[in-house]
C-alpha angles and dihedrals in degrees: 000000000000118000126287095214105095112170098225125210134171109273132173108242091210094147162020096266096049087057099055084045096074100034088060096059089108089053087095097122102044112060118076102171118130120250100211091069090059115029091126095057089052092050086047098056103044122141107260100219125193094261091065124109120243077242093061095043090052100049087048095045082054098044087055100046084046087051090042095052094048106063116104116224123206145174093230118100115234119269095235086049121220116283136154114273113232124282117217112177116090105236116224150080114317115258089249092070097090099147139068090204119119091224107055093041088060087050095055086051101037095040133194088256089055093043088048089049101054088039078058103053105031088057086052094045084056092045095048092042088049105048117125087000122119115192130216103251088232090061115101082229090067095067094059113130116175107272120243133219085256094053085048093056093044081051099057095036082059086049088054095043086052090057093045083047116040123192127163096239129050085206089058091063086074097036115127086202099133094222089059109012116134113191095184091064091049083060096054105057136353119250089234090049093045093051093041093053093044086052099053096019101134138163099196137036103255084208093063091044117107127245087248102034130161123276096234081031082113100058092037097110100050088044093053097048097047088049099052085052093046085053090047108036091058130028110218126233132248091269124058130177126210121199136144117262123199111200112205120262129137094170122099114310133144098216100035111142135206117215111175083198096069126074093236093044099189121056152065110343120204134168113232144198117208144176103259090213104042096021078225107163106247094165143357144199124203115215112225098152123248096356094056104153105227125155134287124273102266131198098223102132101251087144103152086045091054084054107047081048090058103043092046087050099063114090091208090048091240113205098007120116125280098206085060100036096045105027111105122228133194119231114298092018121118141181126206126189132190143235102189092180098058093025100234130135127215119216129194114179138170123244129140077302133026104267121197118192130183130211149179100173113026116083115226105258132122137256133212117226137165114248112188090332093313121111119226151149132279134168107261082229086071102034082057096042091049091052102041101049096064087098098098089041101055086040091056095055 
């Protein structure tokens, strides 16, 4: 499994490439290229950051363009043919996971070391809201004792009996009202504790925070943490898939996003790399704009992926073969060129829409499926695409 340690800076997640630069940080094992044959395509497809001069973006914007216009593009296959590189790591469950039980699977993923952090910084955000204050006796404020690990997992364990029981308002849940009481609520956790938590409850100290932090600057702790678990807790398998989730909120947010091709359509969007068997989370990326936090530009030799990125990320196709991109096709037809350099194909093929598809591993050959009862042919590069990005969406049910 790669390294958990990923040195983390402020980049601009502008495109597609800068997302699945990030998710294939624990591709460590698996590329073999070498890095002297292509040392111009790596410097033409850096990360612009916003510490970069108008100068620099423009000489790498130009270097890019200049890589993008030089490859030669064929209809011979390459000699070596296209095949999948070797894949070392042995997919499945870490050998800690020893129990089927809820609850100590949610104890390997939210640790000792998290619970005693947020007990820690949500006692010093109380502190720091309460100096020099004195409080009525009467105020709700006046009962606060510094909470313990014990009072946070009771907290959490409230927030997921409130998802299994909705009800449209948090003050109902202690309603002795006899249509909606619920008495069992009323046992875990007292009205007075739960507001109380939810007013003070911090993962970092405000006071260590800088002037132009980062929007999600605050979560970060948690997030990291939960992410390195979820790495080490699971090996993922050969095949991964990355999509954008949108988690449902429409309450106050200020990077709440609206997305009219997801079924939630307002909420918390996040880019996500999942295993494309299980759907099993292996990394995630929270969405804040401009800000997003990402990972740093690294040096690791995944030269034919930076290319297919960048190619896929121009709108005008740039580079890329006019006698694939502008030919038409009738239903079922397909083209396929050749980069024999980098060792990538380019498909165009004809569906109900015109469908492109980039790759640097899948032969072109077809597959037959069966399509409403009725048998056809596909390219092995979509039948492949269509059974290997259902990661996101198993994740999200």
């Amino acid at each position: 499994m790669a390294s958990l340690k990923k040195k983390a800076s402020d980049v601009k997640l502008n495109s597609t490439e800068d997302i699945v630069r990030f998710m294939l940080e624990s591709d460590e094992e698996i590329s073999d290229c070498s890095s002297s044959d292509f040392d111009d395509v790596i410097d033409g497809t850096d990360i612009s950051t916003e510490e970069d001069s108008d100068d620099d973006i423009q000489r790498m914007t130009t270097r890019k363009i200049k890589v993008m216009d030089n490859l030669c593009w064929t209809k011979c296959k390459p000699v070596s043919g296209m095949c999948r590189q070797i894949f070392h790591s042995e997919p499945g469950v870490h050998e800690s996971v020893t129990s089927d039980d809820p609850l100590e699977t949610f104890e390997l993923l939210f640790t000792n070391e998290l619970i005693d952090m947020i007990v820690k910084m949500t006692n010093k955000y109380a502190d720091q809201s309460n100096i020099g204050k004195l409080h009525s006796k009467t105020l709700r404020l006046s009962k606060w004792v510094d909470t313990t690990p014990s009072n946070i997992r009771m907290y959490l364990a409230v927030l997921i009996y409130r998802g299994l029981l909705h009800k449209p308002r948090n003050d109902w849940y202690y309603s002795k009202n006899l249509l909606i009481t619920t008495p069992g609520f009323r046992r875990l956790m007292s009205q007075n504790k739960l507001l109380l938590i939810e007013k003070y409850l911090h993962f970092v100290d405000n006071q260590e925070l800088e002037e132009s932090y980062n929007r999600s600057a605050k979560i970060q702790p948690v997030l990291v943490s939960l992410i390195e678990r979820f790495k080490l807790l699971l090996n993922h398998s050969r095949d991964i898939s990355i999509d954008e989730s949108l988690l449902l909120w429409k309450g106050r947010l200020s990077w709440k996003q609206y997305s009219r091709t997801k079924r939630a359509r307002f909420g918390q969007k996040s880019f996500v790399l999942c295993d494309a068997a299980t759907g099993y989370i292996w990394n995630v990326i929270i969405y804040t704009g401009a800000d997003t936090l990402g990972i740093d530009n690294r040096d690791e030799d995944y030269h034919a992926s930076k290319i297919i990125l960048s190619l896929l990320d121009g709108r005008d196709r740039k580079g890329l073969p006019l006698s694939v991109t502008k030919v038409e096709l009738k239903r079922g037809e397909r083209v396929v060129e050749y980069e024999n350099t980098l060792g990538i194909s380019l498909l165009h093929w004809k569906d109900k829409r015109d469908v492109f598809m980039m790759s640097a591993c899948i032969p072109d050959t077809e597959k037959i499926v069966v399509r409403r009862g009725i048998q056809a042919k596909i390219p092995t590069v979509i039948h492949e695409y269509n059974q290997l990005m259902g990661g996101e969406d198993r994740s999200d049910q």
